[in-house]
Structure formats: structure tokens, C-alpha cells
N, C-alpha and C positions, 0 to 999 in steps of 0.2 A: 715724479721720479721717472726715472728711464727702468725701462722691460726691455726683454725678446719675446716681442710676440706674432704669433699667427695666426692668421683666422680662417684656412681655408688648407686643406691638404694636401700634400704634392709629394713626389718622389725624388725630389730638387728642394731639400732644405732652403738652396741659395734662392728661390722663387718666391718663397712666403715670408721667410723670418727676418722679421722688421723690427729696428731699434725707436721704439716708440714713446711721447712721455705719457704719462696715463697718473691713476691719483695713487699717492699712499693711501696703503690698506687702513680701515679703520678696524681696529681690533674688538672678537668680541671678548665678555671679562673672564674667561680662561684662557686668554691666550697670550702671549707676547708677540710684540715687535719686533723684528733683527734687524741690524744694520747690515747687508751680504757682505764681506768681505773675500769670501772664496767660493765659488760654485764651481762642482766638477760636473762629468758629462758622465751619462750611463746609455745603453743603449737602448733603454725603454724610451730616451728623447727622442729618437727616430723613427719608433712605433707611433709616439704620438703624432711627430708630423704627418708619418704617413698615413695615421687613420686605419693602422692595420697594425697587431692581429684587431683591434677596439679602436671604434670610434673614442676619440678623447675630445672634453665638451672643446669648442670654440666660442673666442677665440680664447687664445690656450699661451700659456707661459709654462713652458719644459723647468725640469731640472728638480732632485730631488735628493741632492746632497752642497750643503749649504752650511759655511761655518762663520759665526759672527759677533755682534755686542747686540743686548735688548738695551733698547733706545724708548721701550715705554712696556708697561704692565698691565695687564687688566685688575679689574677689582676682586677677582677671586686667585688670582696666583698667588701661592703660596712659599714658595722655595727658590724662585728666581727675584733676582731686583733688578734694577737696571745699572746697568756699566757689567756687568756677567759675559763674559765669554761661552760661546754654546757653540752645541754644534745639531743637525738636526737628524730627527730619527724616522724613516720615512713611513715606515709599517703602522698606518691609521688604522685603527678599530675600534668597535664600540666600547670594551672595557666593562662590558656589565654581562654580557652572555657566559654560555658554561664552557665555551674556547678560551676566553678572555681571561675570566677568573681562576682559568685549571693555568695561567700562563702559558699557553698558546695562542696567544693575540694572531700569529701568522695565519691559526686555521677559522678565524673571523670572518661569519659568513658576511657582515656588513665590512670588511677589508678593502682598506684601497689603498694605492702606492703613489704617496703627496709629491705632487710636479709631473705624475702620469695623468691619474686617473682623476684628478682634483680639477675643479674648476667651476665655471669659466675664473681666468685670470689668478691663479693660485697656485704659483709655483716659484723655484729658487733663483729663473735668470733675470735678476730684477735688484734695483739698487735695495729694498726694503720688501720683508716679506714678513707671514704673520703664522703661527703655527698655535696648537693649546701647547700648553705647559706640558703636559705627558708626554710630549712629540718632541723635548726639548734636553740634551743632554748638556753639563757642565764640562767644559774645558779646564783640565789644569793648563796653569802661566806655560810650561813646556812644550806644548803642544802646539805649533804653529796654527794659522786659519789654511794654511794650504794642505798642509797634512791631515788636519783633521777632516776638508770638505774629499781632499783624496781616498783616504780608508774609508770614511764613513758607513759608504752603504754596502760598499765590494768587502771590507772588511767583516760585517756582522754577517752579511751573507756566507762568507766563505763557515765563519767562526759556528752557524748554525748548522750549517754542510758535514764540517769535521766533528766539533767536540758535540750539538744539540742534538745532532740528526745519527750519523754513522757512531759517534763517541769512541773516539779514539784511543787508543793508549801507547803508549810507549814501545818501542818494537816493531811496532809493526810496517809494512811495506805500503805505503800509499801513492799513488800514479795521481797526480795532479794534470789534468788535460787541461793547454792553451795556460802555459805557467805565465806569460807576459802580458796577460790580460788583466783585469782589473781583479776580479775574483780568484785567479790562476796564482797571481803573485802575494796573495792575502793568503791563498792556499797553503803554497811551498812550507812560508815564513811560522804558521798559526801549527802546520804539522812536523815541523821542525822541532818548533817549542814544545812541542807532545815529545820528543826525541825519537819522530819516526825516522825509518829510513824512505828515502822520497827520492820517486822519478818524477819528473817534469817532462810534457811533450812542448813543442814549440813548431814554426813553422818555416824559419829561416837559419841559419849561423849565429847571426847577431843575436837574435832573442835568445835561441839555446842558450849561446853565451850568457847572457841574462839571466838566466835560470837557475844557473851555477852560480854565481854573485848575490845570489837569494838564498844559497841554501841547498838548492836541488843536489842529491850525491850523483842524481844520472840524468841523462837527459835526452831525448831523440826525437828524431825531426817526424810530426805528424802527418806532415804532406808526402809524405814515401809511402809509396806504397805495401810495404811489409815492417810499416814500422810497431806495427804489434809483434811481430816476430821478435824483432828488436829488446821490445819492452820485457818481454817473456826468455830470452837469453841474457837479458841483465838481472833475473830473477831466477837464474840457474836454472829453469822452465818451472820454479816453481810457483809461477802466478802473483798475483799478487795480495793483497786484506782487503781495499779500499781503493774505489776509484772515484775520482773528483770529478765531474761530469758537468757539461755543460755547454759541449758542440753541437751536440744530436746524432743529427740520422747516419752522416758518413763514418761516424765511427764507432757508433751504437754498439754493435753486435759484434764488433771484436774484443771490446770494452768488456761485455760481460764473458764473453770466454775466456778473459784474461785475470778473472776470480779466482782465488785460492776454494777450496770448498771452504762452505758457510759465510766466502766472502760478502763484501757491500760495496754496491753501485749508490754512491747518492748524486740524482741530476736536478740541476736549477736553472736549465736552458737547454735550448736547441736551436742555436744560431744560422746553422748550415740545414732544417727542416726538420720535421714533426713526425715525419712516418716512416718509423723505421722497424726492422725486423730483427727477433732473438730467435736464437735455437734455445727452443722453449726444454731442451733436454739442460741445458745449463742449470736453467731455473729447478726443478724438481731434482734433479740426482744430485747435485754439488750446494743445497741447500739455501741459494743464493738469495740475498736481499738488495730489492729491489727500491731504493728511496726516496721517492719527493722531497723538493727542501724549497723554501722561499723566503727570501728578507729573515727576520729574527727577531727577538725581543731588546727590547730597553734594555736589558741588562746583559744581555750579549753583546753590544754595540758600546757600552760601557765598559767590558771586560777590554773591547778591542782599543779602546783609547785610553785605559789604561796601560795593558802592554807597550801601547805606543809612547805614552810619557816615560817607559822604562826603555826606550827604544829595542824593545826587541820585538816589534814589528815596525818597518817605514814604509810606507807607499813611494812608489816608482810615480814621478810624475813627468810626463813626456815634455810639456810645456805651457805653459799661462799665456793665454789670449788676451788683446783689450776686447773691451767688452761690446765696441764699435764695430770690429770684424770677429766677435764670438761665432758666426754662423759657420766658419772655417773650422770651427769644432767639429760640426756635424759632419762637416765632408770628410775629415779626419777621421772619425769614426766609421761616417758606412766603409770605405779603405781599408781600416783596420792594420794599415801599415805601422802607426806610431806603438811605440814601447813603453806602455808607464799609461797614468790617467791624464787628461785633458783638463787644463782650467782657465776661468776666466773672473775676474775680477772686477763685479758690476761698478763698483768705484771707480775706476780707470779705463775715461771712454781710449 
């Protein structure tokens, strides 16, 4: 079968990652087969290549949302057959510890993130890939394989972010940072359907534009400089419930000034760096919570593709790669100029 793969790290995607053919996986008997028909791009693919923040084993095949048919079964599966439309679910865990069983598979001390941290050679850019059963959700007929491999992972993330982690309700004001991001735009749509009212930040015209086509009631441009000002005079300065977090360090600490008291910060990234600083009077006097979020459960990623066969959420997809020049995904991404997810279709050199 044909892969993307690399064996060697670089800050030039275009230097390592090779259309190579290599064997089908042989499955073990919990797991299934997929035929790939959709893999989107996240940007833990580019951590991988570059061996940074984690070494990822080599050599290494990226990708870690993946929508397809089982084309064979192991002898212990139980609820898939083959000809099954899936889609896949990327938060590995062991399933037996007291994270696992309390259902929070995400705080799994044995956790890993399948197409990141998996390997050698065990991941979604590749005509045929192999997951257990647990790892494996069903598609209803409506649901395309492009949509489904688009929300998949930005969707359950976001859906963990709003309704698992901060628990949203209805009314309330929530500030979705980088709305035309993969996560940003899963954001808007998931806190919409709560019927909050929703600011979106963006970075140019066109994506604000975007934002608004999602959903967003306001929206302001993050690269200004006083664009918390901004946020905070769309909220008649009265702050906001919830903030969708997941740029980091440059916008960190206006982010949480811009809590209502008792508000919530939930972050699932720090794209633009790691160390950043709060006025720590925020946190103590205005009662603020502060939230880690990561990937989600089976049944959050389920919730999300449900909604999605009711289309009341769609994923923004910028464009489908062959799967010959897929490596122009990457550079697509480190950019971060495109609007919507990145796909490519290991079928279709």
C-alpha cells in the first residue's frame, strides 16, 4: 500500500515526507482494518515531523483523524463487520485504570494521541490503517467520509472544551479565540447549539467573515492590538462566562481579564508559546476557573457526529489534496493562511 512517511526530523516537511509503498498492516484480533477514504491534517502532524514538543517513534506516518469502510476484522470484534463506515477516535487509553473506568479516558496516565504518538508506522496518511474496535466509531449513510475525517478530532475537542470541561448553558456569552480554525469553527457551531451568545476572534477580514457564516453574533480581529478592548465593548464591558482558548502566550493574560466573575478559561493549546503571564488578582478576587481540556471521550466524538448527521454542525473544509502532493498539506498548515480543515484522500494518488 502507499503511506506518508518519514524517518528522520526536519522543520521542512517538504525534506522528509515520502510517498512510500510499505506492507498492509496485519491486524491484531481487537482490532479492525480501514480502507482510508478521508484523512484530515491537525497540527500535532507537524509536531511529529519536527520531533518537537516529543520525539515521535520513527519512522512515523502522521495523521490522526481518518474516515473509512473495515475491509477485515479481528477474531475478537464484536459490534463492527466489515463493509461498516467508521470514522476514527484518536484518544488511546488503557480502559482498565480508575481514569478509564470513572470515563475520563483523556486523563490516562498510559494516553496517547493515534497518528502522533503511535508508532513506528501507525497512523492515518496511508491507503489502509488498523485501530482496536474501541478506537472506532460508526458513521451514519449521511455523513460524508470528508466530513466526518474534518470534525472528527477538532470537533470532540472543541465539544470536551465547551459542554465536558467548562459545561455550558444556554445564555451565556462565550469568546471562541481563532474561530476559523479547526477547533475555533467546531467551537462557534457546538456553542451556538447551547444557544449561547458567541464572539469569535479571527485574524484577517475574510475569516471574521467566516465567523459570521458559522454563527458567531460578533466578531473581532485578534491581530489588533486592543482587540480585548474590542471584545469587552461588545459585552457592554461586562466581560464575558467562557473563553475558548487555545492560542497561548500572546493572548493569555487578556483572555482572562476578560472573565465575568466566577468566569471560565478552558485551553487546549498554545500555538503562538507556553509561557505566559496572568495577573494573578484575576484568579483569586473574581473567582476564576482556570481549565485544562484534551481530545474527549467515545461518546463525545459520537455526540459530534451525530449533530453532524442533523447538520447542525458542518466542518469548514479548505481543500482535498491528492494524496501524491499530500506534503502541501503541511506547509498549508505551518501558514496557517487556509480557512476550514485540510484533506487528502490516500486513494487518489
Amino acid at each position: 500500500m502507499k503511506a506518508a512517511v518519514f524517518r528522520e526530523y526536519n522543520k521542512d516537511p517538504t525534506k522528509v515526507v515520502k510517498i512510500e509503498d510499505i506492507d498492509v498492516p496485519k491486524i491484531k484480533s481487537n482490532e479492525v482494518l480501514i480502507k482510508v477514504e478521508s484523512a484530515a491534517y491537525n497540527y500535532n502532524d507537524l509536531w511529529a515531523i519536527w520531533g518537537d514538543p516529543v520525539k515521535t517513534p520513527l519512522p512515523h506516518i502522521s495523521g490522526s483523524d481518518v474516515a473509512g469502510t473495515v475491509v477485515e476484522i479481528g477474531e475478537d470484534v464484536r459490534k463492527l463487520k466489515v463493509g461498516d463506515r467508521v470514522v476514527s477516535h484518536s484518544n488511546m487509553s488503557c480502559r482498565i485504570c480508575e481514569q478509564c473506568t470513572a470515563g475520563r479516558e483523556y486523563d490516562c496516565k498510559e494516553r496517547t494521541i493515534w497518528g502522533f504518538q503511535t508508532g513506528p508506522l501507525w497512523g492515518g496518511f496511508a491507503q489502509y490503517t488498523h485501530l482496536p474496535e474501541v478506537n472506532v466509531a460508526k458513521l451514519p449513510e449521511n455523513v460524508s467520509f470528508e466530513d466526518a475525517a474534518a470534525i472528527s478530532m477538532v470537533g470532540m475537542t472543541a465539544w470536551h472544551m465547551l459542554v465536558g470541561r467548562a459545561r455550558i448553558i444556554p445564555g451565556q456569552t462565550v469568546l471562541i479565540m481563532g474561530g476559523t480554525s479547526g477547533v475555533g469553527m467546531a467551537g462557534i457551531q457546538i456553542a451556538k447549539l447551547y444557544n449561547c451568545n458567541v464572539i469569535a476572534t479571527a485574524g484577517n477580514q475574510q475569516k471574521m467573515d467566516k465567523c459570521l457564516e458559522l454563527g458567531a453574533d460578533n466578531v473581532v480581529n485578534h491581530r489588533e492590538a486592543d482587540w480585548y478592548k474590542k471584545v469587552r465593548e461588545t459585552t457592554k464591558k461586562e466581560g464575558v462566562d467562557v473563553v475558548f482558548e487555545h492560542i497561548g502566550k500572546n493572548v493569555f493574560p487578556q483572555e482572562v481579564g476578560l472573565l465575568k466573575m466566577g468566569g471560565t478559561l478552558v485551553a487546549t493549546g498554545a500555538t503562538t508559546g507556553y509561557d505566559s503571564t496572568i495577573d494573578l488578582r484575576f484568579l483569586f478576587f473574581k473567582g476564576t476557573n482556570l481549565l485544562g481540556s484534551t481530545q474527549g471521550t467515545k461518546a463525545e466524538l459520537e455526540q459530534v457526529i451525530y449533530w453532524t448527521s442533523k447538520n447542525k454542525l458542518k466542518p469548514l473544509i479548505s481543500t482535498t489534496l491528492p494524496f501524491s502532493n499530500m506534503v502541501e498539506g503541511h506547509v498549508m498548515m505551518a501558514g496557517a493562511e487556509q480557512i476550514g480543515k485540510i484533506l487528502t484522500n490516500p486513494q487518489k494518488l
